[in-house]
C-alpha positions, 0 to 999 in steps of 0.5 A: 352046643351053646355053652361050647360056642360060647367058650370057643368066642370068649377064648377068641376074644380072651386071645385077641385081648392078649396082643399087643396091639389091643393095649396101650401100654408096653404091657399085655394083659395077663391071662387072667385079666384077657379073659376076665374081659372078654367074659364080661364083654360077651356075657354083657356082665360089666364087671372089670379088674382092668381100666378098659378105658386107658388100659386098652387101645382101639382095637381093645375096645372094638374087640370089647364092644364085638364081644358086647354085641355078639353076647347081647344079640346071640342071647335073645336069638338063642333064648327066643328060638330056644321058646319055639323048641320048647314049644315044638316039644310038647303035644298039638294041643299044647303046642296050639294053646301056647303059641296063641298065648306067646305068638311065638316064632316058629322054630324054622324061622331061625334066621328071621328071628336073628335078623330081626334082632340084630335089626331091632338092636342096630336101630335101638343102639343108633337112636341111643347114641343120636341123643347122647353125643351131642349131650356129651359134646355140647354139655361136658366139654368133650370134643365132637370125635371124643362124643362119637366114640364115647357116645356109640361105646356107651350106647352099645353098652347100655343096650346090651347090658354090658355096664362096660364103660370107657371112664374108670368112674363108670358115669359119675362124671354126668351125675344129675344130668337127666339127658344122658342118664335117664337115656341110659337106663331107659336103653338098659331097661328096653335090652332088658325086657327082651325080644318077646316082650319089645315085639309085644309091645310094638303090636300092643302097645296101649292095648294091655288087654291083648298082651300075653300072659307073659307080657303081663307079668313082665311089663307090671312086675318089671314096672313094680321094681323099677319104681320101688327100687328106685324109691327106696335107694332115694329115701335111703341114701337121700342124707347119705353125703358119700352118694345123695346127700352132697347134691341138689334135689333134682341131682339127687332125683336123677341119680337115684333113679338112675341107680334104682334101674341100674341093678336089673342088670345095668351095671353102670354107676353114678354112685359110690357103690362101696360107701352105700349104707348096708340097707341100700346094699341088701336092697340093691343085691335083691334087685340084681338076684332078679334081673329083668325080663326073659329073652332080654340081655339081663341076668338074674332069675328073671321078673317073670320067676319071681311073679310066678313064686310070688302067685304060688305063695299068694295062692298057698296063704289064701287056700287056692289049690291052682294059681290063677292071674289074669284070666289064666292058670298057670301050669304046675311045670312052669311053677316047678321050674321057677322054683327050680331055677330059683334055688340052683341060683341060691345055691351057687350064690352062697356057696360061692360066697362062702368060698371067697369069705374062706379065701379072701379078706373082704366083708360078708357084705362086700362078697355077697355083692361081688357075687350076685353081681357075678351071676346077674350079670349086673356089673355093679361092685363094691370096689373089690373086683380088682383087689381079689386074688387071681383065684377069686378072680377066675371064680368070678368068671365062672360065675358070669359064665353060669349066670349068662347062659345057666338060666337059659340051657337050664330053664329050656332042659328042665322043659325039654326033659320032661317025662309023662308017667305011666303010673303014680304012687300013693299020696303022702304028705310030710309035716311042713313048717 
């Protein structure tokens, strides 16, 4: 039911990009270019073949900023009730242990989950754009209707996780200008974590004791990448003078940081992504294959996976037979499904790279960006986007479309799905390594 009503609004808003009056132009938008914006709109992606600033009128972006909405809400909703159904299926004793630890909603209250998170969404989007405008007015010579305008796109945008921007160089033009820059990773960071997480986090806050399980993984895995992310991009691109090196140090500050958020699914840009060294790339493709937080508007296999393998792992080198983090056991059904949902995303991302390296003329590094960018749902690009053939083109869109609700219908499958058998073979065990 999900993956139809999202094809039915992205065909919607991909016909409404089609008028006339959603361009500025004489010329309407190819088919092509109309549906690859609305998807990334409504899969809060970020990436774009067209300038949505000059090529697309008022009623285009109010259309794009709809899309955004209707994506960055209608994934938290959909993924927190899809919890209370995966919860509901299992049995009483379960269902009790799991709604202590994740005090999740329950699936009756579907429409107060929703209101909920339009609520916290509306008051968010509004304390982002209450700080940004007048920044932009007073601070870059923008006159006060051009703040207003620009201000709300923007702020929408960065909480959803959109990375849609109205300027063609994304947020270059405010390079090192900590106001607006660290508000709009700070608002990427908060879309991110997710419904859940914000909710925790209201009860919580500096109780760390009281978080979920959940919480736990999330908010220090979450901290762990953010701040090493943005440590490496500093000391890597800190003499590199096509991003860092040409500014001053606090510019440079700023700016990394700003990019060290930006890939967990931001999808803005201060930074030249194509003339990034190689090492600042690889590194930056590994954040966005992550993502942020479950429930949230990010991509990616998500913060909470990657901390699940990484105690697998952990556990296999040190002889445990269970996984064990604080004070709980995880349970062997959400190791296999991390690990499942960690694969099917490796899987599509190499044969999809390996398509576009047969079929286009770009790098291995430029296509394995585009990629995971794609299906992350990040935004960031080397600059190719455009440049790809239609075919590549609609590729990219399938891939926004299976990185924006994949995760979520597979993860909540694989736990709705599961069997109890009645009998177990005997026990072998082939030669690993």
């Amino acid at each position: 039911m999900f993956v139809i009503l999202f094809a039915i609004v992205d065909l919607a808003g991909a016909g409404l990009l089609l008028l006339p009056a959603a361009t500025t132009g004489d010329e309407q938008l190819t088919v092509v270019e109309a549906l690859f914006t609305a998807t990334t709109s409504l899969a809060v992606c970020g990436l774009t073949i067209i300038a949505i600033g000059a090529d697309l009128s008022v009623f285009g972006h109010v259309v794009v900023i709809v899309l955004i909405q209707a994506g960055g809400i209608g994934i938290m909703a959909l993924a927190s009730v899809l919890g209370a159904v995966v919860i509901r299926r299992f049995g009483l004793r379960m269902q009790l242990s799991a709604q202590a630890e994740t005090r999740n909603l329950a699936v009756g209250e579907v429409r107060g989950v929703v209101m909920r998170i339009g609520v916290v969404s509306l008051i968010c989007e509004g304390v982002i754009a209450l700080i940004i405008i007048p920044r932009m007015w007073l601070g870059h010579d923008l006159s006060l209707g051009a703040a207003l305008y620009s201000g709300v796109f923007h702020a929408v945008s960065a909480f959803n996780n959109a990375g849609l921007s109205l300027y063609a160089d994304s947020l270059t033009r405010f390079s090192g200008d900590p106001i607006i820059l660290l508000t709009v990773a700070f608002a990427t960071i908060v879309g991110g974590l997710g419904f859940p997480i914000l909710l925790e986090l209201r009860r919580h806050l500096w109780r760390p004791s009281h978080w979920t399980l959940h919480a736990k993984l999330t908010v220090y895995t979450t901290l762990l990448l953010y701040l090493g992310g943005s440590l490496v991009v500093i000391v890597l691109e800190w003499s590199n003078p096509a991003t860092l090196g040409s500014l001053s140090w606090p510019a440079r500050l700023v700016d990394g940081i700003f990019h060290g958020v930006m890939p967990r699914s931001g999808g803005f840009n201060v930074l030249d992504v194509g003339t990034m060294d190689d090492s600042s790339l690889l590194v930056t493709i590994m954040l966005m294959f992550v993502g942020n937080g479950s429930a949230g508007t990010a991509g990616g296999i998500k913060v909470a996976t990657l901390a699940v393998i990484f105690l697998v792992v952990w556990s296999e080198i040190r002889g445990h037979a269970g996984v064990h983090v604080f004070g709980r056991r995880l349970s062997s059904n959400a190791i296999r499904e991390a690990l499942s949902l960690m694969f099917l995303l490796m899987t599509v991302v190499v044969v999809s790279t390996v398509v576009l390296l047969a079929t286009t003329p770009f790098k291995f590094t430029q296509v394995l960006f585009e990629v995971v960018s794609a299906a992350g749902v990040v935004g960031l690009s080397t600059g190719i986007t455009p440049d790809l053939p239609p075919a590549a083109q609609v590729l990219l869109i399938v891939l926004m479309v299976a990185g924006r609700i994949g995760p979520i219908t597979f993860a909540s499958a694989l736990a709705l799905r599961e069997r109890r058998r009645r009998y177990d073979l005997a026990e072998s065990r082939p030669i690993i390594g």
